[in-house]
N, C-alpha and C positions, 0 to 999 in steps of 0.2 A: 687929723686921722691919717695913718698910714696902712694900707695894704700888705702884709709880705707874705711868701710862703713859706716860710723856716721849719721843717720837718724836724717833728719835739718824738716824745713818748708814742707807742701803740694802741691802736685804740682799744679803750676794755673793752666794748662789746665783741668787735669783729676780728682782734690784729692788725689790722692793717694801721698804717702809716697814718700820724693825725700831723694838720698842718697847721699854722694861724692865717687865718682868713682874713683880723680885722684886729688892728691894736689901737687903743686911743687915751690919752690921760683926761682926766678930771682932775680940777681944784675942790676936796673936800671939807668944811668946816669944819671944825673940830673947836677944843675948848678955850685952844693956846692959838687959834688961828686957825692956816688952812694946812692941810696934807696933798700932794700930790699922788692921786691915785691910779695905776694904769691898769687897763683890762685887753684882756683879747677874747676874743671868738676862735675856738678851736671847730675846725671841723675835721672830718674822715676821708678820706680819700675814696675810700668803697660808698660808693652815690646809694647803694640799696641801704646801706646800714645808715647810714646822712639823713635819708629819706624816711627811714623808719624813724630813727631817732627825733626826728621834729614832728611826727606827725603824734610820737607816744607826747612831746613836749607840748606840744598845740593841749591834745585832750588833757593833761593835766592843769592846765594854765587854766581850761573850761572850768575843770571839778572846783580850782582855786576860786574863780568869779564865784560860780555856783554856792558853795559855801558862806562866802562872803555876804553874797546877797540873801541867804536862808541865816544870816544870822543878824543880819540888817533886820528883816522882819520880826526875828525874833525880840531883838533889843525894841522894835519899834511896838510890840504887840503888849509887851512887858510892861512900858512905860503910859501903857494907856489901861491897863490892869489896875494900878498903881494909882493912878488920875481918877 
């Protein structure tokens, strides 16, 4: 894993200046072997947009579980319907 701060594009929400936080590769499988695959962490430089933005991200990640698990019940209620 490597650290850098290399100042990319503006951020959409706010303008300001986005930086990478966090870059790392992955070994991917695929069909033919594996892919090298690299990701980075962008963040914002303006901490109130940063700080909103993970906190809109948090609540979304909830609705995701929340769903997930209302639809776990619903396969599981289905299947005893069915029984």
């Amino acid at each position: 894993m490597k650290n850098t701060s290399e100042k990319l594009a503006p951020c959409t929400r706010c303008g300001s200046e986005q930086i990478v936080a966090k870059t790392w590769t992955e070994n991917v499988p695929n069909l033919v072997g594996t892919t090298t695959v690299q990701y980075s962490i962008m963040v914002c430089t303006n901490e109130a947009c940063q700080k909103e933005f993970d906190q809109n991200r948090l609540k979304e990640k909830e609705k995701r579980q929340q769903l997930q698990l209302q639809k776990e019940e619903r396969t599981k209620n289905n299947a005893k319907k069915k029984a």
